[in-house]
TIPA-88330 format. One record per atom (N, C-alpha, C, CB): x, y, z. Coordinates in steps of 0.2 Angstrom, whole numbers, plus 5000, padded with zeros to 4 digits. Glycine has a CB too. Layout:
N
    X    Y    Z
    X    Y    Z
...
END
This chain:
80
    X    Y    Z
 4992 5075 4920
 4985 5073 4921
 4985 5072 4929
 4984 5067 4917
 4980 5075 4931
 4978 5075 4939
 4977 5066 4939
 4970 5082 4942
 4978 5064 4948
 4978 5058 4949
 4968 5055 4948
 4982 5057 4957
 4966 5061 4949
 4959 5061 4949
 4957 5056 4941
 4955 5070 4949
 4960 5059 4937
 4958 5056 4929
 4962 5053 4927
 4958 5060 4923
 4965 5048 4930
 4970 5043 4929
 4969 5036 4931
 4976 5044 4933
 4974 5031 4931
 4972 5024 4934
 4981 5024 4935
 4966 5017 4928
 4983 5020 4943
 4989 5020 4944
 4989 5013 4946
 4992 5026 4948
 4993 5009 4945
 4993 5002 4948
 5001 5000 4951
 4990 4997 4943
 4999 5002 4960
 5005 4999 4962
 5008 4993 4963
 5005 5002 4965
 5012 4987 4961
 5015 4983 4961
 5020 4980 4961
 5013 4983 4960
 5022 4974 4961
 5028 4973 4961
 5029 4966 4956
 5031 4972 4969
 5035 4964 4954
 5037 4960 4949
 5035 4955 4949
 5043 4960 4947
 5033 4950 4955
 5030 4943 4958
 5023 4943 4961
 5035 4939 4965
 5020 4948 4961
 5013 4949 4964
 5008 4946 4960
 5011 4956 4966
 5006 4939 4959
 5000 4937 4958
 4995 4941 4955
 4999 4934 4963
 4992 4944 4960
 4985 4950 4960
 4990 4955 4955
 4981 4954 4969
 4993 4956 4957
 4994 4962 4952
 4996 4964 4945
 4999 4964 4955
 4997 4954 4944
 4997 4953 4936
 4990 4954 4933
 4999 4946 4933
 4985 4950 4939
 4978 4949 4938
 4975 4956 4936
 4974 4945 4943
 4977 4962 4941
 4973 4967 4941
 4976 4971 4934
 4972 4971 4949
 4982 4971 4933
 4985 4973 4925
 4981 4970 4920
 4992 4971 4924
 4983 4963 4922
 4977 4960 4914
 4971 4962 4913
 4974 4953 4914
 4967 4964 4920
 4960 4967 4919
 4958 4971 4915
 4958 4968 4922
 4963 4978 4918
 4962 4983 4916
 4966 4982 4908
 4964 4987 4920
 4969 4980 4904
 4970 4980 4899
 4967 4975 4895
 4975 4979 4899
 4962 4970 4896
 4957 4967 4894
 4952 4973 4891
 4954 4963 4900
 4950 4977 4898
 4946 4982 4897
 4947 4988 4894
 4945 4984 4902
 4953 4989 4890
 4956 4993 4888
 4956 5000 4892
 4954 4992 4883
 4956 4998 4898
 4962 5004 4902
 4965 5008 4904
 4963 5006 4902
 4967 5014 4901
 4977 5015 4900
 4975 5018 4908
 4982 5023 4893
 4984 5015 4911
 4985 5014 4915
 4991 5016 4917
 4984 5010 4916
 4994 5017 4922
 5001 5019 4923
 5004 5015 4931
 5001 5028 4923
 5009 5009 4928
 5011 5004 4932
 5018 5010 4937
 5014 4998 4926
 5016 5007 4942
 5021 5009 4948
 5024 5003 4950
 5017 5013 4953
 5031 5001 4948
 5034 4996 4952
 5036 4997 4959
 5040 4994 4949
 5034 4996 4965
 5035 4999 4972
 5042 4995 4974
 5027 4997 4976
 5046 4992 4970
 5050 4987 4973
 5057 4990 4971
 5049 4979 4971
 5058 4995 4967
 5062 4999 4967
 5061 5007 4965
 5066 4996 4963
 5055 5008 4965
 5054 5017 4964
 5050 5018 4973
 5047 5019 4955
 5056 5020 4979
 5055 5024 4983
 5050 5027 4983
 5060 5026 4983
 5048 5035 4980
 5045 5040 4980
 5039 5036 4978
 5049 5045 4976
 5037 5031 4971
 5031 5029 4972
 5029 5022 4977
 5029 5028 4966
 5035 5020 4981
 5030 5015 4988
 5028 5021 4992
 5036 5009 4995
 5032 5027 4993
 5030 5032 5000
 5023 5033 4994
 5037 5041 5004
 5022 5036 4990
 5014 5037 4987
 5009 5033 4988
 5014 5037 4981
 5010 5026 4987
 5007 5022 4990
 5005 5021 4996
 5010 5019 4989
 5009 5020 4999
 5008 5021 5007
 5003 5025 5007
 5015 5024 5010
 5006 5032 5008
 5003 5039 5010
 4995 5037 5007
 5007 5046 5005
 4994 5033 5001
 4986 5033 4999
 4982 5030 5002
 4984 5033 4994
 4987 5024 5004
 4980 5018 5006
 4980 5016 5013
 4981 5010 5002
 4986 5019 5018
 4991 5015 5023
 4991 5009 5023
 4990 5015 5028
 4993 5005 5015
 4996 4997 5016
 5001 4996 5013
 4992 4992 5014
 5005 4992 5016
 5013 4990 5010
 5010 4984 5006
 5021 4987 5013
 5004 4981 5006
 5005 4976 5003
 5002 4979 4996
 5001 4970 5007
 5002 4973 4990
 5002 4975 4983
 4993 4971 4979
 5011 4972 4980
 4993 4972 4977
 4991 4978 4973
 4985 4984 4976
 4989 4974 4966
 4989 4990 4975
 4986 4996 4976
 4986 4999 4970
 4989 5000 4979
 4978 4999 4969
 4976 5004 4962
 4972 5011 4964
 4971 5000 4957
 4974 5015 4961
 4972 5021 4962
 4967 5022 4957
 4978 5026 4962
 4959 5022 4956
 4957 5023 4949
 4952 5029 4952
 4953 5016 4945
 4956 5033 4947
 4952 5040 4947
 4950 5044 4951
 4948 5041 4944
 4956 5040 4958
 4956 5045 4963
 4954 5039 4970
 4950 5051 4960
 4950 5036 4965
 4950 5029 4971
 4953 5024 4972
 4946 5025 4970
 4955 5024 4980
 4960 5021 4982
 4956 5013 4985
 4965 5026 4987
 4959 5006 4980
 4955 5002 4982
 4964 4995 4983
 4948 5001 4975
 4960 4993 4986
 4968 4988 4989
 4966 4981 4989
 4971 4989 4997
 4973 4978 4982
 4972 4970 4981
 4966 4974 4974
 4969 4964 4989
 4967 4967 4971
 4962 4964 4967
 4956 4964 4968
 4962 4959 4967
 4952 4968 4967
 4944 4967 4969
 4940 4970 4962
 4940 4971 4977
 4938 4965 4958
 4936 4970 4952
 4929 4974 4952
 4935 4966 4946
 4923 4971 4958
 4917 4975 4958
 4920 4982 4961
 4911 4972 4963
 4925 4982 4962
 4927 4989 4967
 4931 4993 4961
 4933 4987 4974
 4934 4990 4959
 4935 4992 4951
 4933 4995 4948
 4935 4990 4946
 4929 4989 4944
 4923 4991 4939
 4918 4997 4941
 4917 4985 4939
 4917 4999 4946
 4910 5001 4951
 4915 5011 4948
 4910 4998 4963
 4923 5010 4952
 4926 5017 4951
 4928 5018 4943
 4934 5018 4955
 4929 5013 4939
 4928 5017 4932
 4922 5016 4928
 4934 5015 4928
 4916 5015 4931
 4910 5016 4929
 4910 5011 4923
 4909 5023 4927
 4915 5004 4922
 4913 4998 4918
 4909 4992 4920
 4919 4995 4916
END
C-alpha cells in the first residue's frame, strides 16, 4: 500500500503526544502503522526526509505530513 492510502505514525517509546496521537487514531478506529524512530534507522531518515523534523510525533495521513499532535490537522487529512 502506497504511503498516499496509509496512516504512518512516527514515534518513540516516552513521547507523551505520541501516545495521545495513537490513542486518537485508535479511538477513531484508524489502522495505522507505528514507526518507532528510536531504533529503526531507515524509518527516522523517512521521517526526516518527510517533514524536516526530528522531533516526534510525525504522522504521515495519506500522504499528509503533519507534525506533533494536532487533531484539526488530522481530522481535516482523514476527512473525520
Amino acid at each position: 500500500m502506497s504511503d498516499e492510502k496509509k496512516v504512518i505514525v512516527y514515534s518513540t517509546t516516552n513521547c507523551p503526544w505520541c501516545h495521545k496521537a495513537k490513542d486518537f487514531l485508535k479511538e477513531q478506529k484508524i489502522a495505522f502503522e507505528d514507526i518507532n524512530v528510536e531504533n529503526d534507522e531507515k524509518g527516522r531518515e523517512a521521517m526526516i526526509e518527510k517533514s524536516g523534523q526530528m522531533g516526534v510525533p510525525v504522522i504521515n495521513a495519506k500522504g499528509t505530513i503533519i507534525v506533533g499532535f494536532d487533531e484539526p490537522k488530522i481530522r481535516t487529512a482523514l476527512g473525520i
